[in-house]
C-alpha positions as CSV (number, residue, x, y, z in Angstrom):
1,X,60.9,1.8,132.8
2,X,58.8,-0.9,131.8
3,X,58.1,-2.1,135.3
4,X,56.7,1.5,136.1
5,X,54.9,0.9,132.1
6,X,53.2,-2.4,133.9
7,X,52.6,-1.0,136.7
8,X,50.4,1.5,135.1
9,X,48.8,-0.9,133.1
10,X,47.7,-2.4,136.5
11,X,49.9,-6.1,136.1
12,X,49.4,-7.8,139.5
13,X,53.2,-8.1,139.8
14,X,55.4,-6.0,137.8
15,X,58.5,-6.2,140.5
16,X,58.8,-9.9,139.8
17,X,59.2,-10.1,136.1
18,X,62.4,-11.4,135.1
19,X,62.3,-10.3,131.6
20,X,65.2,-12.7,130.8
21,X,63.3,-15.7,131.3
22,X,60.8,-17.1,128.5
23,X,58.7,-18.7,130.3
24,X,57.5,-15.2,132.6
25,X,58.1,-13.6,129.0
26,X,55.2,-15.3,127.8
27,X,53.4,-15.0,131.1
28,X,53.5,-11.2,130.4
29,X,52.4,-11.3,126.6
30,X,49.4,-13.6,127.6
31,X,48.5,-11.1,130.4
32,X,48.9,-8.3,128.2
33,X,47.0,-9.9,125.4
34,X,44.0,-11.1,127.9
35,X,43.5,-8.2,129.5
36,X,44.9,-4.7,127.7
37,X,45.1,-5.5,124.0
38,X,42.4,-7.7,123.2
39,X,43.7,-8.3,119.5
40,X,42.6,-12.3,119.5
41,X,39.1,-13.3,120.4
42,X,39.1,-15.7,123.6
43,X,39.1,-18.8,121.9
44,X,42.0,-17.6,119.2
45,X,44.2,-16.9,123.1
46,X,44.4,-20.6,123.2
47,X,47.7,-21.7,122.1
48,X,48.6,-18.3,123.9
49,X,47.6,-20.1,127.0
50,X,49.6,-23.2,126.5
51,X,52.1,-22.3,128.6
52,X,53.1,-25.4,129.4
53,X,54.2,-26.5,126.1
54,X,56.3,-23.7,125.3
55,X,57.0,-25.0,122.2
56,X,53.4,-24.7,120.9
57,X,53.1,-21.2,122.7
58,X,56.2,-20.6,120.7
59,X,54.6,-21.4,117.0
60,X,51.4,-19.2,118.7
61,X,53.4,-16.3,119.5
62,X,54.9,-15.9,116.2
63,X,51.8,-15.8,114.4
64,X,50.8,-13.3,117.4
65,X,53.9,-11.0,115.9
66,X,52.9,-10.9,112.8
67,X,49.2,-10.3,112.9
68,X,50.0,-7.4,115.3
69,X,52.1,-6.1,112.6
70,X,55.2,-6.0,114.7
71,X,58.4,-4.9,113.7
72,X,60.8,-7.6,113.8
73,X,62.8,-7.0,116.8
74,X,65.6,-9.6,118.1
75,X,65.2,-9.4,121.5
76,X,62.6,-9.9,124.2
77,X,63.1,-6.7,125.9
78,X,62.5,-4.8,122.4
79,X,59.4,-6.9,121.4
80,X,57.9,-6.7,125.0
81,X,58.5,-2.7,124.6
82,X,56.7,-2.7,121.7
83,X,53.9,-4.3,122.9
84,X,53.3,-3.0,126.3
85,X,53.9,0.5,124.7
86,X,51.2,-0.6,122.0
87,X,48.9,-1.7,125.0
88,X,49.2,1.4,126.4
89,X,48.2,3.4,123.7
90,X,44.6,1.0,123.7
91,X,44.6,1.7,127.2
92,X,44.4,5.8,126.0
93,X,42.0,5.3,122.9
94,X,39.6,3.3,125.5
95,X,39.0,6.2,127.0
96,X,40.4,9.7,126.0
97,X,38.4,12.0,128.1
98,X,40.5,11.0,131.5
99,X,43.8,12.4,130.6
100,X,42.3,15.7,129.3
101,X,43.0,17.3,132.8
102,X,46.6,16.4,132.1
103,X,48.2,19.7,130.7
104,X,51.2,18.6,128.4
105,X,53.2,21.8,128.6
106,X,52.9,22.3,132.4
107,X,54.7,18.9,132.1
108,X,57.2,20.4,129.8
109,X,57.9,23.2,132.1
110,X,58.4,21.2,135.2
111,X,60.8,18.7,133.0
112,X,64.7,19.5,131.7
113,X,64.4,19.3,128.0
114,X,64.6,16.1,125.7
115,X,67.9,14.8,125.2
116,X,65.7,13.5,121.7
117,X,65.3,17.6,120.9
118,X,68.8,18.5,121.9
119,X,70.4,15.5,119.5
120,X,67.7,16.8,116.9
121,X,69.5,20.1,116.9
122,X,73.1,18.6,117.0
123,X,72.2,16.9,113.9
124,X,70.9,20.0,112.2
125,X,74.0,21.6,112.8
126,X,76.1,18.6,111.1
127,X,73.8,18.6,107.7
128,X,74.2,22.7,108.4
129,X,70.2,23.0,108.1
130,X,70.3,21.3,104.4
131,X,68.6,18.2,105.2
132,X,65.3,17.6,107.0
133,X,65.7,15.6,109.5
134,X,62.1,14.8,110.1
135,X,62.0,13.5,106.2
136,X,59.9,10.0,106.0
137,X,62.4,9.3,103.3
138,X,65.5,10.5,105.9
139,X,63.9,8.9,108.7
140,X,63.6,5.0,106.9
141,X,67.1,5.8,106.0
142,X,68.1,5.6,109.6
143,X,65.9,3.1,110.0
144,X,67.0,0.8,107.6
145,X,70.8,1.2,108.7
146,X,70.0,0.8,112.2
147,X,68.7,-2.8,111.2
148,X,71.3,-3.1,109.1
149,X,74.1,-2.6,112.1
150,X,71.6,-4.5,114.2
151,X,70.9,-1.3,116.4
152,X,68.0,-1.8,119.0
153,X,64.5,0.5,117.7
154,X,63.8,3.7,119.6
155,X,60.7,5.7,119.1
156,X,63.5,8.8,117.9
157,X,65.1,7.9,114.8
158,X,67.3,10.3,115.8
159,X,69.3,8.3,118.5
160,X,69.1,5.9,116.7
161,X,71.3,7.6,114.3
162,X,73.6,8.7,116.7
163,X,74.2,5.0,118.1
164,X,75.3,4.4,114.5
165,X,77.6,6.9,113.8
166,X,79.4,5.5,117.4
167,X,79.1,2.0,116.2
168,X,80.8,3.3,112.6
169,X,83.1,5.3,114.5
170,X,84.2,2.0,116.6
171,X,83.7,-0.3,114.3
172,X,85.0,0.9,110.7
173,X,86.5,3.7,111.3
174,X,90.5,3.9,110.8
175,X,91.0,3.5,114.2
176,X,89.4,-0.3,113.8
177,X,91.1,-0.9,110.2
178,X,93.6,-3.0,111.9
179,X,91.8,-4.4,115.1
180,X,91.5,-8.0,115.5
181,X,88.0,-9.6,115.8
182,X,86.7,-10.0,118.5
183,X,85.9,-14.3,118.6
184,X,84.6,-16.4,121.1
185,X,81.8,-16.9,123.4
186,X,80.1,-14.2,124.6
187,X,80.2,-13.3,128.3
188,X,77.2,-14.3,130.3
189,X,76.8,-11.4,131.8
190,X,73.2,-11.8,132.9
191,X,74.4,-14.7,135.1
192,X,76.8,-15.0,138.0
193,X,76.1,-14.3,141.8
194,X,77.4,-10.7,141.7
195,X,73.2,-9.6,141.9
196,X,73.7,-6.1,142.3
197,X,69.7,-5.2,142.9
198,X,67.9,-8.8,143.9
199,X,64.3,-7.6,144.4
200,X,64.5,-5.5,140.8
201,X,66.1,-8.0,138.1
202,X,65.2,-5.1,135.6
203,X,67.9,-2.9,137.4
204,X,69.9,-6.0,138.1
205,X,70.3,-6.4,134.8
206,X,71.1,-3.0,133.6
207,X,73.2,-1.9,136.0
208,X,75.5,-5.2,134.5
209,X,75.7,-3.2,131.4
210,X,76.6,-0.2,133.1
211,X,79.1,-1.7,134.9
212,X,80.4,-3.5,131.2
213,X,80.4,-0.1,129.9
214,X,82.5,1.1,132.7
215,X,84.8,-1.2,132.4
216,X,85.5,-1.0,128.6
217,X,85.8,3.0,128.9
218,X,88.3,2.4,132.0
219,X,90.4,0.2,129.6
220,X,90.2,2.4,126.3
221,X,91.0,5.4,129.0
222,X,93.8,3.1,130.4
223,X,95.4,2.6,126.4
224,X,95.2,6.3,125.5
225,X,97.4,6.6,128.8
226,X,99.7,4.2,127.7
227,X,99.9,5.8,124.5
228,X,100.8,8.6,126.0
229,X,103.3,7.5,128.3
230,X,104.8,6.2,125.2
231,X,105.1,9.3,123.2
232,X,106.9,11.1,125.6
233,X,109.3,8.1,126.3
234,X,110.3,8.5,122.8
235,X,110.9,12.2,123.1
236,X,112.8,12.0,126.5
237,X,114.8,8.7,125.6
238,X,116.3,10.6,123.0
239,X,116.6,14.0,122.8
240,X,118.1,16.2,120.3
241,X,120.1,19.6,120.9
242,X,120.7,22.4,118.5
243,X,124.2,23.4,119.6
244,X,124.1,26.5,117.3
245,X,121.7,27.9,120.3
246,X,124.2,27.0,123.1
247,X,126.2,29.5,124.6
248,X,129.4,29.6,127.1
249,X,130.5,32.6,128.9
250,X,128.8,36.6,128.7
């Protein structure tokens, strides 16, 4: 998605943006900053510029966050979200009057319907129409958890909310109360030489945590079975007979 967001924006080479590495990180800030957003004055890009000396750039860039007001995300692929989505919308105030052939519903009509719309109604359903979900006070609710349960932003607080009932569900549930923790080192799973698209390290990258995810479904899918095979083994390995039922002859 934000490959298709850059291209739009018109970056020279949106394909080749490995949004894992800092350095092209910072290549894509300082392109977005010189030539959609525009929030520094030439000479304030500077230190923006240093590329070289990432540790300067690094000082530069977090003054850059906060005077763009920026929420403080933990990752690169959530802060460069925010601000390509951000240059985007600069890109639209420049100049309105170009999209107004752009009809919103026929869009609407030719598109299935917004999983965001459909969770909004499941979530209706749960607080049976008592709460409204749309609330400012409801919404920085969810917000404020989310960061809490260190839950990546979305635009719909919404799923939002619904990654952290699954993470309470998983995590604190009564299902967890007696899971070990998980310690260690983390897998590197954005290295290895299993490249599953070379040409697109975006997809590369999330069809890893696909595959992750289809892994840890296959094993809690695997334990349920287990379970299973375990509760009937106690049935079968011993069974017990009412002989008051029993019969013998006519």
């Amino acid at each position: 998605m934000l490959k298709l967001k850059l291209e739009a924006l018109g970056h020279p080479t949106p394909s080749d943006v490995a949004w894992s590495n800092r350095k092209e990180f910072a290549s894509t800030v300082l392109w977005l900053e010189d030539q959609k957003i525009r929030h520094y004055t030439i000479e304030d890009r500077e230190k923006l510029r240093r590329l070289d000396d990432m540790k300067l750039w690094e000082e530069a860039y977090k003054q850059y966050c906060i005077d763009l007001n920026m929420p403080p995300y933990e990752t690169q692929l959530e802060q460069l979200t925010c601000l390509i989505g951000h240059a985007i919308r600069l890109e639209f105030l420049d100049d309105p009057s170009q999209y107004e052939s752009i009809n919103g519903q026929s869009i609407n009509d030719r598109e299935p319907k917004n999983n965001g719309t459909q969770t909004q109604q499941k979530v209706q359903t749960i607080f049976d129409g008592k709460i409204n979900v749309e609330d400012k006070e409801f919404t920085a609710g969810v917000r404020k958890l989310a960061t809490m349960l260190k839950v990546p932003h979305h635009p719909n607080h919404l799923l939002q909310l619904e990654a952290v009932a699954r993470i309470v569900h998983e995590r604190l549930g009564p299902a967890a109360k007696d899971r070990k923790p998980i310690v260690g080192t983390p897998f590197p799973f954005d290295k290895g030489n299993d490249v599953v698209s070379p040409n697109d390290p975006t997809l590369d990258y999330s069809m890893r945590i696909l595959r992750l995810l289809q892994i840890q479904s296959l094993r809690q899918l695997q334990t349920r079975i287990n379970e299973t095979i375990v509760a009937v083994q106690s049935l079968t390995a011993n069974p017990k007979t009412d002989t008051k039922l029993g019969k013998v002859g006519r």
